[in-house]
N, C-alpha and C positions, 0 to 999 in steps of 0.2 A: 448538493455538490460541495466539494473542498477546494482546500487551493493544497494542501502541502505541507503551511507553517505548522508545525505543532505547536498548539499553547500552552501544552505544559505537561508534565511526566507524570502520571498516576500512578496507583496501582491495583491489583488484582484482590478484593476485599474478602472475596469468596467466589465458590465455584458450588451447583446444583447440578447434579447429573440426572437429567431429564429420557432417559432411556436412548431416543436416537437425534435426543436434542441436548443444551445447557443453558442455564440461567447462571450469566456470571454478574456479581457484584463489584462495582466499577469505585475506586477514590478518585475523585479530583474536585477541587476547590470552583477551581475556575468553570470548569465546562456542565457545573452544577446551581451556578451562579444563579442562572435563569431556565433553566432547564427543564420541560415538563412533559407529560405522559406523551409520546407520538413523535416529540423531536429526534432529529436524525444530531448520532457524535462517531467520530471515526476511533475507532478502536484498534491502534496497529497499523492502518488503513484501512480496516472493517469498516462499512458503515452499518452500524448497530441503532435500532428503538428502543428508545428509553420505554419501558415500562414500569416507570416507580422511582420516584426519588425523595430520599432520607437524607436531608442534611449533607453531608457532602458525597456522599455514596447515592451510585444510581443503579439500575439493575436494567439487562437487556437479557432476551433470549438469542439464543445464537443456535440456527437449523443446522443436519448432519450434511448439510450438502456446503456449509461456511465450513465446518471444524472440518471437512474432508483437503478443503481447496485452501486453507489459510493454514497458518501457525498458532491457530488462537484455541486450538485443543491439545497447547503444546503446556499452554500457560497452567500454573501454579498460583496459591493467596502467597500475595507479597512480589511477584511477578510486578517489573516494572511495567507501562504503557504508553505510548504515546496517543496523545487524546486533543480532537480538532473539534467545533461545531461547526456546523453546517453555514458554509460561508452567508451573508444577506447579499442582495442586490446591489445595497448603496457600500457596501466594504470595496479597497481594495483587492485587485486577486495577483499576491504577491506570489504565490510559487506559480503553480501551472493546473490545468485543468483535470482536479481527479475526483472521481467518480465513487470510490471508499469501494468498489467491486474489483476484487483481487482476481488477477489472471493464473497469479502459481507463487510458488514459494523458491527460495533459491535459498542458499546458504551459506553465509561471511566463509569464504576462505584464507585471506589476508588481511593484515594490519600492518604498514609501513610509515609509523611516528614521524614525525617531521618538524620544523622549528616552529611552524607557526598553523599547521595544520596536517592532517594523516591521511592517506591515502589509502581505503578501502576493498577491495577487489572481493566481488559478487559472483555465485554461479548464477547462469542462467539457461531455463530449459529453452530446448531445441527449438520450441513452436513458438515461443517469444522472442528469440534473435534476430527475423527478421523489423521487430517496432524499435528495437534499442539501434539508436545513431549514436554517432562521437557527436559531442555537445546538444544532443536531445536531452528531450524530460523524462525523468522514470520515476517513480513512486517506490521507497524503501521505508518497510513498516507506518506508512501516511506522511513519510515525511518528500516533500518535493527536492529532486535532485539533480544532477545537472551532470551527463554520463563525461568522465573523462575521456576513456578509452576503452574498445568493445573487439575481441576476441578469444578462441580456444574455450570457448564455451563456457564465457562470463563477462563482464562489465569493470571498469572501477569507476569512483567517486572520491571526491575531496571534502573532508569535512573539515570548517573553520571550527574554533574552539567553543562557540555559542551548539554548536547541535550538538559536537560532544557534551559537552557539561548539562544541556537541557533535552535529551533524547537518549531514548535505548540506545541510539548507534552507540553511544560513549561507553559502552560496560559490553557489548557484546564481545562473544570471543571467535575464533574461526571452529565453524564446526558449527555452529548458532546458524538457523533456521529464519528467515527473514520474509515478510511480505511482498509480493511485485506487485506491482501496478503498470500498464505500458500505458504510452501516449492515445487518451482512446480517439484523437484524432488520425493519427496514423494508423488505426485499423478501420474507420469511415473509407480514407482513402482508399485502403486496398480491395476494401470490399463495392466500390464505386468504378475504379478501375477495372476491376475484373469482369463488370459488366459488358464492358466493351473490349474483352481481351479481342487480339487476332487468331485466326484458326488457330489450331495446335499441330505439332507436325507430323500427326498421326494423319491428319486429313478431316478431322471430326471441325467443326465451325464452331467458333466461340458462342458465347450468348448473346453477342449484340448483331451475329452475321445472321444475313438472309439468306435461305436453304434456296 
């Protein structure tokens, strides 16, 4: 599990195309620190296995069914990253609860500068609009976020000048390809919920009615 903080901007060392898989080669100082064969590091908000670590470079395999659903088969060497370990028990959990399993990809369509921070505006697909609230939690590229405002088939956010400066958000442009993550509590919920929907108004009896 993560929480959100990125700790720190890597980057993409190398890329191994594995026919319907890849082996990418990870930089980061930090999240190599202590890092070894089996540990979980969020990649983007990938959660990725370390399989190999060299000095500050780490290596993960990444399956066709991640590079289908993520943007991490979008990445290039020298490609920036935003890069998390796997939070502990006894840590603070300062963003929100994510999971490093990407729902979809959306795409920066705005950037609106501001004096003391910028206001972002995200697409977001159909089948995720119902987990995005105003002032819920959502996950962009691993980083935890805090929805401004959510309509016309997208989200915005407000980034302080610490996530610019220390996060992909800072250099992306609109037209850039971004990771989701929704609240995976609010999909417990609905799928909890609907156990006990009432009939439907076809006549057909939910799942929690007795025939």
């Amino acid at each position: 599990m993560f929480t959100g903080i990125v700790e720190e901007l890597g980057e993409i060392a190398g890329i191994e195309q594995l026919g319907d898989a890849a082996r990418l080669s990870i930089r980061g100082r930090t999240v190599t620190s202590d890092a070894g064969h089996g540990d979980s590091i969020a990649v983007n908000g990938v959660c990725l296995t370390v399989v190999d670590v060299a000095g500050e470079v780490f290596t993960a395999d990444v399956m066709k069914e991640t590079l289908d659903r993520s943007s991490l088969g979008a990445l290039r060497p020298g490609s920036p990253v935003n890069l998390e370990r796997a939070v502990r028990a006894d840590q603070r959990l300062g963003g929100h609860i994510v999971q490093g399993h990407v729902d979809g990809t959306g795409v920066l369509l705005s950037r609106e500068p501001g004096e003391h921070w910028e206001v972002v505006r995200v697409s977001l697909p159909p089948d995720l609009d119902r987990y995005v609230v105003e002032k819920g939690s959502i996950t962009v590229d691993g980083i935890s976020l805090t929805v401004v405002s959510v309509g016309s088939g997208g989200f915005t956010v407000s980034l302080i000048p610490t996530t610019l400066r220390l996060t992909t958000l800072g250099a992306k442009q609109p037209g850039d390809p971004v990771n989701l993550e929704v609240d995976v509590i609010a999909k417990h919920v609905e799928k909890l919920v609907g156990a006990y929907a009432p009939p439907s108004t076809d006549g057909q009896a939910g799942r929690g009615d007795e025939r």
